[in-house]
C-alpha positions in Angstrom: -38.9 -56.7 -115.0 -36.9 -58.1 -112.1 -36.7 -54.1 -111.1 -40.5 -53.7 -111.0 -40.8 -57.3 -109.1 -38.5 -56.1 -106.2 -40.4 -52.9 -106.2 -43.5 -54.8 -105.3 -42.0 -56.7 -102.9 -40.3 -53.7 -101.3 -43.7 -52.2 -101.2 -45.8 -55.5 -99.6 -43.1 -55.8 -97.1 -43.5 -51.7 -96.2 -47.7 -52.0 -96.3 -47.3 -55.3 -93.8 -45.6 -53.0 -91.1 -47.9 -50.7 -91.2 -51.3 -52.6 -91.6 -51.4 -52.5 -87.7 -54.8 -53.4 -86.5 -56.1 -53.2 -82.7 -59.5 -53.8 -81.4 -61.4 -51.0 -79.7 -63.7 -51.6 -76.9 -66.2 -49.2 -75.6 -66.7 -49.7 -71.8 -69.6 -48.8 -69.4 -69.0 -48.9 -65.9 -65.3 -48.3 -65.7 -64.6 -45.9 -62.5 -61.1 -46.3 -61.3 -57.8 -47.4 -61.8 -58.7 -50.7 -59.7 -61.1 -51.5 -62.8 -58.6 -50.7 -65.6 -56.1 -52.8 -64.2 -58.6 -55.4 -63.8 -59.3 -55.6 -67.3 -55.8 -54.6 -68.7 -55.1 -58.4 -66.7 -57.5 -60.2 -67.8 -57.5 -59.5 -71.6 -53.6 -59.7 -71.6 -53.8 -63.2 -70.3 -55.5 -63.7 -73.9 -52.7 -65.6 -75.8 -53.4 -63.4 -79.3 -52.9 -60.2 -76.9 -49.7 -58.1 -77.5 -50.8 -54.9 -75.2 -53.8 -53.5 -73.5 -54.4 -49.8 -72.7 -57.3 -48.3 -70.6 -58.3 -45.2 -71.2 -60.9 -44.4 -67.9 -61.8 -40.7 -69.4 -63.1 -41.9 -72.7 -64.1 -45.0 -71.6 -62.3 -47.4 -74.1 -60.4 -50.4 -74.3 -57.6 -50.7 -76.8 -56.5 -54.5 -77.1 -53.4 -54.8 -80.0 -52.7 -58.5 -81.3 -49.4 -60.0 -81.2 -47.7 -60.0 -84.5 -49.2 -63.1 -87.2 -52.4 -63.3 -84.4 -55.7 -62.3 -84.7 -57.8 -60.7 -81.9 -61.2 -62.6 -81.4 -63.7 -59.7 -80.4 -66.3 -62.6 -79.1 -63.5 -63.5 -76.7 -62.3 -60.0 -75.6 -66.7 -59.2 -75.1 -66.4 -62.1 -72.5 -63.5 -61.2 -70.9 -64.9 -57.8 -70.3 -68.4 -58.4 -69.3 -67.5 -61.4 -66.8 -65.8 -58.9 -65.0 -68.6 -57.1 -64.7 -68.2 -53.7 -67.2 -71.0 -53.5 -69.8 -69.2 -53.2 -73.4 -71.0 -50.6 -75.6 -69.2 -51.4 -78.9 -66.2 -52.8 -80.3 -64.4 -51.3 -83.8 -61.4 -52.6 -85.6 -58.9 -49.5 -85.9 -55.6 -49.5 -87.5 -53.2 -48.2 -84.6 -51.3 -49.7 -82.1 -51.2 -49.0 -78.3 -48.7 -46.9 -78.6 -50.4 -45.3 -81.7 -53.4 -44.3 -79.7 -51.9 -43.2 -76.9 -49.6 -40.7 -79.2 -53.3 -39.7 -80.8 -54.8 -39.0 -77.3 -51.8 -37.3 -76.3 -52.8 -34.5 -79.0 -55.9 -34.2 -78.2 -55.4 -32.7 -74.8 
């Protein structure tokens, strides 16, 4: 019993290093790396926000909370509108920064 119990454990302790979730942001009106570093600055003065990447071609935002927070899409919306980009969609996905940028990375 004490065999399958630390089993479990080993197993929750595996699945809660890998249950990485980032927010995903599609952006209209992104041009230039003057408007990715705009809102790369704003949404990492968020205090949930771990790291920000923006990806200009495909015109997303990946936002990836700091570890034990939780990203507040409402708040990250704001963030991106107020400085004047018109956001399309937002999507939970279950990478990291560095994740996606790995994925995109393959894809060219």
């Amino acid at each position: 019993m004490k065999l399958i119990n630390l089993i479990f454990a080993i197993t929750l302790l595996g699945l809660s290093q890998v249950a990485v979730a980032s927010t995903k942001v599609t952006v209209n009106g992104m041009v230039c790396s003057f408007c990715a570093q705009g809102i790369e600055k704003s949404l990492l003065k968020l205090d949930e926000t771990k790291a920000v990447l923006v990806d200009l071609k495909n015109k997303v935002v990946i936002v990836e909370a700091k570890e034990g927070k939780t990203l507040n899409e409402k708040l990250i919306k704001e963030e991106i509108t107020d400085s004047g980009y018109d956001v399309v969609s937002i999507e939970t996905i279950p990478q990291t920064v560095a994740q996606f940028k790995e994925q995109m990375k393959g894809k060219k």
